[in-house]
C-alpha positions as CSV (number, residue, x, y, z in Angstrom):
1,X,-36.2,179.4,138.8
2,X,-37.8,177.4,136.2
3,X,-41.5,176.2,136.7
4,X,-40.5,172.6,135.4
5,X,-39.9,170.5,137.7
6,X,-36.9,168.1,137.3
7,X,-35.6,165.2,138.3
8,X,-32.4,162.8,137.8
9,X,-32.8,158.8,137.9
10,X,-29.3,156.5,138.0
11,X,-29.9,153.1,136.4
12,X,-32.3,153.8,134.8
13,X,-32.3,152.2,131.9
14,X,-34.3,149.2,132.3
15,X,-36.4,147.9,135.8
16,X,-37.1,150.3,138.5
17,X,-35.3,153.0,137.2
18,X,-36.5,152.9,134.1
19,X,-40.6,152.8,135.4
20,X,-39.6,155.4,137.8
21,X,-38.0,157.7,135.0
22,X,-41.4,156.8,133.2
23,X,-43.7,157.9,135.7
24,X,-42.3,161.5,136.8
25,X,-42.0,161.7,133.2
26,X,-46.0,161.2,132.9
27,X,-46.2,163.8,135.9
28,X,-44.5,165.9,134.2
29,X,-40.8,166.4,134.9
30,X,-38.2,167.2,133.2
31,X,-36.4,163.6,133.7
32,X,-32.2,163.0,133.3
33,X,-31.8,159.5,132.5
34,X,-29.4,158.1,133.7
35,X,-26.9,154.7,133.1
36,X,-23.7,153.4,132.3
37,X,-24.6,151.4,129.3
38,X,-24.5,154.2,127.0
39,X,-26.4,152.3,124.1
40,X,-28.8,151.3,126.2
41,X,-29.5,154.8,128.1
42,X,-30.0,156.3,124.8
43,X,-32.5,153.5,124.0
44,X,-34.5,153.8,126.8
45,X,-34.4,157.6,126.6
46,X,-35.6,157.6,123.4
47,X,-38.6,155.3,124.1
48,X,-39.7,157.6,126.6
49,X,-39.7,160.8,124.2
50,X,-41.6,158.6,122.1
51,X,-44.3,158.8,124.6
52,X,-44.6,162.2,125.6
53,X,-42.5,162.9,128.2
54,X,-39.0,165.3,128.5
55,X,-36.2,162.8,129.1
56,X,-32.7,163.7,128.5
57,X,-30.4,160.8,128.9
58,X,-26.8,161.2,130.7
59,X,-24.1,158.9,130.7
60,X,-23.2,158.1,134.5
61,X,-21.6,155.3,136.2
62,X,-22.4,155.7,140.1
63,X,-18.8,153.7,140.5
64,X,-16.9,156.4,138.6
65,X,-16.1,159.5,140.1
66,X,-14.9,160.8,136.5
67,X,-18.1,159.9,135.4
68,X,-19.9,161.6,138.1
69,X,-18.1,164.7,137.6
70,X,-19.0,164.8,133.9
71,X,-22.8,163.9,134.5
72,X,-23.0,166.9,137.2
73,X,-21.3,169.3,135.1
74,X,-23.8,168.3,132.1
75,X,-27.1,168.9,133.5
76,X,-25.9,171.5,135.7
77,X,-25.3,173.1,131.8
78,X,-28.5,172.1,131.4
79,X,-31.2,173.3,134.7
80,X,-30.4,175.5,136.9
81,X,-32.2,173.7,139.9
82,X,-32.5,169.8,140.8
83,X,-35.9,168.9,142.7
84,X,-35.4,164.8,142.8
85,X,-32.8,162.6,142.6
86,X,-33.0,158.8,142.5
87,X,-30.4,157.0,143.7
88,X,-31.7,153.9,141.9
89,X,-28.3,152.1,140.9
90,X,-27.3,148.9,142.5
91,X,-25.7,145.2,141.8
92,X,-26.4,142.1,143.6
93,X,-23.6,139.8,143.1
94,X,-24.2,136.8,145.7
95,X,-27.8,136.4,146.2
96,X,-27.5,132.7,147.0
97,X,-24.0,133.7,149.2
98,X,-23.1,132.4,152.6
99,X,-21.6,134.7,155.0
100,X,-19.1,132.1,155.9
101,X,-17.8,131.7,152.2
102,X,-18.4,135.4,151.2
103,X,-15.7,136.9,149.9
104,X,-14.7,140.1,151.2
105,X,-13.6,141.7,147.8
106,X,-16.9,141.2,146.6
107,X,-18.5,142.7,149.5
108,X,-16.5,145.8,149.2
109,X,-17.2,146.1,145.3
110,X,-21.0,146.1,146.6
111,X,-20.5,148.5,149.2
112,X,-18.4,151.3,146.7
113,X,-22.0,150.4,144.4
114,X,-25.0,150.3,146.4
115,X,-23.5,152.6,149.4
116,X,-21.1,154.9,148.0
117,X,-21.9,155.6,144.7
118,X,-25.5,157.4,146.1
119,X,-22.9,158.8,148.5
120,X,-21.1,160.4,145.5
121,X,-23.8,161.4,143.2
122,X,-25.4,162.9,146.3
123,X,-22.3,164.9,146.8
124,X,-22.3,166.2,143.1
125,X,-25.6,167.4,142.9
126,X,-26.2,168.9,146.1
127,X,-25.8,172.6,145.1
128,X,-28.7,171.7,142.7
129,X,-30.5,170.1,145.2
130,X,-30.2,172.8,147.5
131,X,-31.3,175.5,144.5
132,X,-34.7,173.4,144.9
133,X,-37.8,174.8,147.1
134,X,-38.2,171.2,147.8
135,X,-35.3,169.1,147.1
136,X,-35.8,165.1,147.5
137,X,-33.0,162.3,147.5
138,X,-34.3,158.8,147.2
139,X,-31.9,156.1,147.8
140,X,-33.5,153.1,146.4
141,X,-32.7,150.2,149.5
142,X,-33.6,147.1,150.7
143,X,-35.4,145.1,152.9
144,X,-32.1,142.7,152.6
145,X,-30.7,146.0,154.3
146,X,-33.3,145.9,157.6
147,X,-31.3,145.4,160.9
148,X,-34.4,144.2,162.5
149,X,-35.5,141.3,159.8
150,X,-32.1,139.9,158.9
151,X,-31.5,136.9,158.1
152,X,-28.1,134.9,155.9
153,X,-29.3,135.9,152.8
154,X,-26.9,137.9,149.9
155,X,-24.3,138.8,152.5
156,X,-22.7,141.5,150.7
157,X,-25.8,143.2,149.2
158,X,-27.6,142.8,152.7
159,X,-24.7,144.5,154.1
160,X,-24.4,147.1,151.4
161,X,-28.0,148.3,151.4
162,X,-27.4,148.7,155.7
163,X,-24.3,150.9,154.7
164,X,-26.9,152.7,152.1
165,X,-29.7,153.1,154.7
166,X,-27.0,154.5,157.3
167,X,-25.4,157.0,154.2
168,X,-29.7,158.1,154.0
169,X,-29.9,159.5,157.8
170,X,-26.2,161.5,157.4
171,X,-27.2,163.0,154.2
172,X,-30.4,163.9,156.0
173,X,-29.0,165.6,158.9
174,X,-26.4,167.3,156.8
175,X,-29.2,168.7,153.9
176,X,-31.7,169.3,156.6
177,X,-30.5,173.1,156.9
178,X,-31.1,173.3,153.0
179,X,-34.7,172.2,152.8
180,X,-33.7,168.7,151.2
181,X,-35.6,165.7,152.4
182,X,-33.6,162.1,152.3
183,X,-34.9,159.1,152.6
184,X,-34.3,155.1,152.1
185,X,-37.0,153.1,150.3
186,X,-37.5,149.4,150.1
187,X,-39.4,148.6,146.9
188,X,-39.9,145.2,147.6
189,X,-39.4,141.8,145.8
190,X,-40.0,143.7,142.1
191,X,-40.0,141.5,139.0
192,X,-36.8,143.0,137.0
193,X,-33.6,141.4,136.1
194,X,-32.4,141.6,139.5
195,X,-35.4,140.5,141.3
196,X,-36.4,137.9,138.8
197,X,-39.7,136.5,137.3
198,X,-41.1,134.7,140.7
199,X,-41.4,138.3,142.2
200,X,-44.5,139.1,143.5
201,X,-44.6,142.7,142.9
202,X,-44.7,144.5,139.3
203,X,-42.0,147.1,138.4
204,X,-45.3,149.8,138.5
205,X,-45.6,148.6,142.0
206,X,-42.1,148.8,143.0
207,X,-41.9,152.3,142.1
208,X,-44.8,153.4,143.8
209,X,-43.5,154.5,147.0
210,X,-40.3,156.3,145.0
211,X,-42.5,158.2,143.0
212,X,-44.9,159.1,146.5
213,X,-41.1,160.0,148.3
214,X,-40.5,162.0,144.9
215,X,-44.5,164.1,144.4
216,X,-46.3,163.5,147.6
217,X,-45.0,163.0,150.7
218,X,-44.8,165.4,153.3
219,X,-42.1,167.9,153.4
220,X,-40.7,167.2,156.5
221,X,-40.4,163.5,156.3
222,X,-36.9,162.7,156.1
223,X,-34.0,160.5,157.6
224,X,-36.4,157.6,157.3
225,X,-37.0,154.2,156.0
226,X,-40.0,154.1,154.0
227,X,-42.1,151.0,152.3
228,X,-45.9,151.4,150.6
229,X,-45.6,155.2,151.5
230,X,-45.1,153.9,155.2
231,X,-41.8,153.9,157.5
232,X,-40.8,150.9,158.8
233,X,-38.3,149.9,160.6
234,X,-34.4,150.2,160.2
């Protein structure tokens, strides 16, 4: 098995991703970066070279099974173990939505996003995982997703990041025998596209506790919900 480790980041071409890809980059992994937007994937690979770090950039849309398929099959080519993968690729399509009014089209097109396209990329890459001595899925959630804290806001991408937090603890039971931890983490309200420029938190803050799940924390956590490199509540 190769000494380097590695890691794979989806959407990560910009925000979260992008500072996430950035920082395990700096730590010294081997990063696949990962997005639809070809153009810009390449860009954003390319500016992390430029800095030091080994980032290969793979085209992958999380919505795509095709896609998926070919992305797998490429850096499967590529490594012969996966330690950490970022499930970091999400939409939010009614953030000022009322339940009432939402429609239920766009709340599915969320879902097969935020919920089952880390479902599928999980899926794909699990033989890598498993090839790990320490394999780590992060699925990038919400606290929009919290059962506990909910309120009426973004209907569908509140509802999708609960479906993604519930896909976290059946991945974790069923990679458990494999040595591979999973775990949901709420960023918090991060300045990026999505999150907007009144956001309290910076995109280095908001992938502070990804890259913790990814480097530090403790072997054995897993099936939990995790913000500032504490689990909260579900």
């Amino acid at each position: 098995m190769s000494a380097q480790r590695t890691a794979l980041v989806t959407g990560a071409n910009r925000g979260i991703g992008l500072e996430v890809s950035r920082q395990l980059a700096g730590k010294g992994f081997h990063v696949f970066l990962t997005a639809r937007n070809r153009k810009a994937g390449i860009k954003a690979a390319a500016a992390l070279q430029e800095q030091g770090g080994k980032v290969t950039f793979v085209e992958l849309d999380v919505a795509n099974p095709e896609s998926i398929k070919r992305a797998a099959k490429e850096v499967a080519a590529a490594i012969n173990h996966l330690d950490v993968l970022v499930n970091n690729a999400g939409v939010l399509a009614d953030s000022d939505g009322d339940v009432l009014q939402t429609d239920p089209v766009v709340v599915l097109k969320t879902i097969d996003t935020n919920a089952l396209g880390p479902l599928r990329v999980t899926q794909a890459f699990a033989r890598l995982l498993g090839k790990s001595d320490s394999g780590r899925v992060i699925n990038v959630s919400s606290g929009a997703g919290a059962l506990h804290d909910m309120d009426n806001y973004a209907p569908a991408y509140s509802i999708s990041k609960t479906a993604l937090n519930a896909v976290t603890r059946q991945l974790a039971a069923a990679l458990k025998s494999k040595g591979v931890a999973v775990n949901s983490v709420s960023p918090g309200w991060v300045r990026t596209d999505m999150g907007g420029t009144g956001a309290p938190r910076s995109v280095g803050q908001g992938a502070d506790g990804i890259r913790w799940l990814a480097t530090k924390a403790p072997k054995d956590l897993t099936g939990q919900f995790v913000q500032d490199r504490n689990t909260i509540p579900w």
